[in-house]
C-alpha positions as CSV (number, residue, x, y, z in Angstrom):
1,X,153.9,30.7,187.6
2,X,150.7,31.0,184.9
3,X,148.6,29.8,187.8
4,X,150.1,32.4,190.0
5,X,149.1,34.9,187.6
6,X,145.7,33.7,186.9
7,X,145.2,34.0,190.4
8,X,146.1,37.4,191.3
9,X,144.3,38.7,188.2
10,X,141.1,37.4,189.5
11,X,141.7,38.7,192.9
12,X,142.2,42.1,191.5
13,X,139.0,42.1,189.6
14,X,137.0,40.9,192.6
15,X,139.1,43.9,194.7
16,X,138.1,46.5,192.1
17,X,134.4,45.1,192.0
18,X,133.7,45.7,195.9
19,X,135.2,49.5,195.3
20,X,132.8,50.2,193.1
21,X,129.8,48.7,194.8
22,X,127.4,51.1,196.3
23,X,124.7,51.0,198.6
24,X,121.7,49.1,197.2
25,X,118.4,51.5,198.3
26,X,115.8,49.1,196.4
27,X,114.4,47.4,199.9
28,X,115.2,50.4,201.8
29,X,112.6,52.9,198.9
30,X,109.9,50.0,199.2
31,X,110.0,49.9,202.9
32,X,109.1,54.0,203.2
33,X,106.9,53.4,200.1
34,X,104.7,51.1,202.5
35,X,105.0,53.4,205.0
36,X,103.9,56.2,203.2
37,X,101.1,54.1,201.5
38,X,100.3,53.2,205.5
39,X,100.2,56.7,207.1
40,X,98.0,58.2,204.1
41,X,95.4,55.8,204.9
42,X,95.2,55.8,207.9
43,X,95.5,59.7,209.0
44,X,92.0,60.3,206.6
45,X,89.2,61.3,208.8
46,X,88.0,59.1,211.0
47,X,84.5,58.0,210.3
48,X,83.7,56.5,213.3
49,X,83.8,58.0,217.5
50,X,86.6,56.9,219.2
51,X,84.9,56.8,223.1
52,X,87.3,57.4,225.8
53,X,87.9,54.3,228.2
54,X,85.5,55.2,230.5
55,X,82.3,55.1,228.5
56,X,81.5,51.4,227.4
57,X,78.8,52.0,224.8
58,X,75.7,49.9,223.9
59,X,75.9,47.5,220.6
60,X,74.0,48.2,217.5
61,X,73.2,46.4,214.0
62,X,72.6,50.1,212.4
63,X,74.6,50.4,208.9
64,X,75.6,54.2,208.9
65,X,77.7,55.9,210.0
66,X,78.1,58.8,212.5
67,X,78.2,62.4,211.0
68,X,80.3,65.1,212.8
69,X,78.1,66.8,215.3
70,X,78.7,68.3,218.4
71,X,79.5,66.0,220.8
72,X,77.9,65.2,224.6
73,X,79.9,63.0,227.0
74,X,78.1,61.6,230.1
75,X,81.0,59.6,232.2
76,X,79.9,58.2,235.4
77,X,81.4,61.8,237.2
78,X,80.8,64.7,234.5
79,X,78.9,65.7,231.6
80,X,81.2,67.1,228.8
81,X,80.2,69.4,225.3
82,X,83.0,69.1,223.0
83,X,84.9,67.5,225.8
84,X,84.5,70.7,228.3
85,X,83.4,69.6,231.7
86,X,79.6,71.1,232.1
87,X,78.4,69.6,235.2
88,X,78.9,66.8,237.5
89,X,76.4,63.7,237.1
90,X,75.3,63.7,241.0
91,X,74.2,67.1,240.3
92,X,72.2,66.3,237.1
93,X,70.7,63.0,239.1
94,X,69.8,65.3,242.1
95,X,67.9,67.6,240.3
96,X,64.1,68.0,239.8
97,X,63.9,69.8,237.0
98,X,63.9,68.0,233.6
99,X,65.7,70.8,232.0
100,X,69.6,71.5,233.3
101,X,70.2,75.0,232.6
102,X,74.2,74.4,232.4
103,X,74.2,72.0,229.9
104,X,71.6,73.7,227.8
105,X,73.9,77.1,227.7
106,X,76.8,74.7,227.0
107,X,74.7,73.8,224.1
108,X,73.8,77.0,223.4
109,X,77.1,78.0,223.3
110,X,77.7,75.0,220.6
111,X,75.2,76.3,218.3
112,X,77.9,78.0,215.7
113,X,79.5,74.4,214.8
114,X,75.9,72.8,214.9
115,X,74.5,74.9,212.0
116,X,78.3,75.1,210.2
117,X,78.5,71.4,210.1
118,X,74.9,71.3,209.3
119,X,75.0,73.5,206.3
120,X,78.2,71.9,205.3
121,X,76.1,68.3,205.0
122,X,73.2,70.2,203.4
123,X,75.2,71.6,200.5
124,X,77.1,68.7,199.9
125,X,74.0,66.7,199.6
126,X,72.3,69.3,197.6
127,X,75.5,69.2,195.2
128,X,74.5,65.7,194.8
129,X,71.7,65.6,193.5
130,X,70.9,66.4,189.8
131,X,68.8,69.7,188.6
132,X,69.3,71.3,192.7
133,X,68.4,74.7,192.8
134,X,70.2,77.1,194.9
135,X,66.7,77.6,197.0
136,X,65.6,74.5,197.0
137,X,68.1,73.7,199.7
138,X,66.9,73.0,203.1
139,X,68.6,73.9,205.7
140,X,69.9,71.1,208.1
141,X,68.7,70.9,211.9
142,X,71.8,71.5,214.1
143,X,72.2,68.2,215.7
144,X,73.9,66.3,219.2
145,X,75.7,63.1,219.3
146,X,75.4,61.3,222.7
147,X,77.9,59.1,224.1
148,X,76.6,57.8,227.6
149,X,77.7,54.7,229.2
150,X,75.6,52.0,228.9
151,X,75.3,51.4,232.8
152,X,73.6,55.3,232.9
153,X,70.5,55.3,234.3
154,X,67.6,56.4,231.6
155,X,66.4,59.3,234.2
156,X,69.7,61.3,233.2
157,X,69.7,60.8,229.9
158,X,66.5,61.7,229.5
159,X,67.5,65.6,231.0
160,X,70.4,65.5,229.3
161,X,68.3,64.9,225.8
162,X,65.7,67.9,227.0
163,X,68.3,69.7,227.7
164,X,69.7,69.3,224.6
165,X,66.1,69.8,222.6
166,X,65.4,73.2,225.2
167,X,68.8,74.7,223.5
168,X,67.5,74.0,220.1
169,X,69.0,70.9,218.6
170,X,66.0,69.1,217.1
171,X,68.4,65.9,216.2
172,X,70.0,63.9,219.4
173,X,71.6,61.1,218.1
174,X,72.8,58.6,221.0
175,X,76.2,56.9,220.2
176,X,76.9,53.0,219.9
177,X,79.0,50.2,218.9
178,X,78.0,49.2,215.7
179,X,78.3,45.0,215.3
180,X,77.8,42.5,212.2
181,X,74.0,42.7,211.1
182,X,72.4,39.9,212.1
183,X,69.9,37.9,209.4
């Protein structure tokens, strides 16, 4: 009969122990802690171009890095600003003029983020360096980033680029995929 006893006593502790149990979160908090370590890297800005599918760009060993510029798309079909379709490539490659008037107004048109984005980089630079005077800034050059396919013949990117100069933007910078230095 002791044994009996003994028995049920430690069933009813082990009954009463599983009431009282709760949910244990510990895994559960470090799995959204990784998450949320995951998303807040990974939704900073984006340092590099991402190209659509159909532009394969050229490789490059060069060590910086893209700044935020307006941005010129020549596909095999269109030329985009800021991913606007401008004009279609036949047209451009058809042409005798070295200057395409629709792009250049699409640049023109442009202009306003060019020089924001450009003052932006010269201030921040200027707020760099030590003992800068409010008038001893210079004012950036509004500037063009290029992605062009590598299989585009030179002949259109070279009216696309005066294009680009004609509508005042003294920097044209032509995108590519940067690879491992080599040396």
């Amino acid at each position: 009969m002791k044994h009996e006893s003994r028995r049920m006593k430690r069933m009813a502790r082990s009954h009463k122990r599983k009431k009282t149990t709760g949910m244990n979160l510990t895994s559960l908090m470090d799995v959204f802690t990784i998450l949320v370590f995951f998303l807040l890297t990974n939704t900073s800005s984006n340092e590099a171009l991402e190209p659509p599918k159909v532009i394969t760009l050229p490789d490059s060993v060069v060590e910086t890095k893209p700044r935020e510029t307006v941005t010129l798309m020549v596909t095999d079909e269109e030329i985009l600003v800021e991913s606007n379709s401008v004009i279609a490539t036949s047209e451009v490659l058809e042409s005798e003029g070295i200057i395409i008037e629709a792009i250049k107004q699409a640049m023109i048109a442009e202009m306003g983020k060019a020089i924001g984005v450009a003052q932006a980089t010269a201030q921040a630079s200027a707020e760099t360096e030590e003992g800068a005077v409010e008038g001893d800034i210079e004012p950036e050059l509004p500037e063009v980033n290029i992605l062009a396919d590598r299989g585009i013949p030179f002949s259109l990117l070279k009216k696309v680029m005066s294009s680009c100069t004609e509508a005042g933007y003294t920097k044209v910078s032509l995108a590519v995929i940067q690879k491992a230095s080599q040396g």
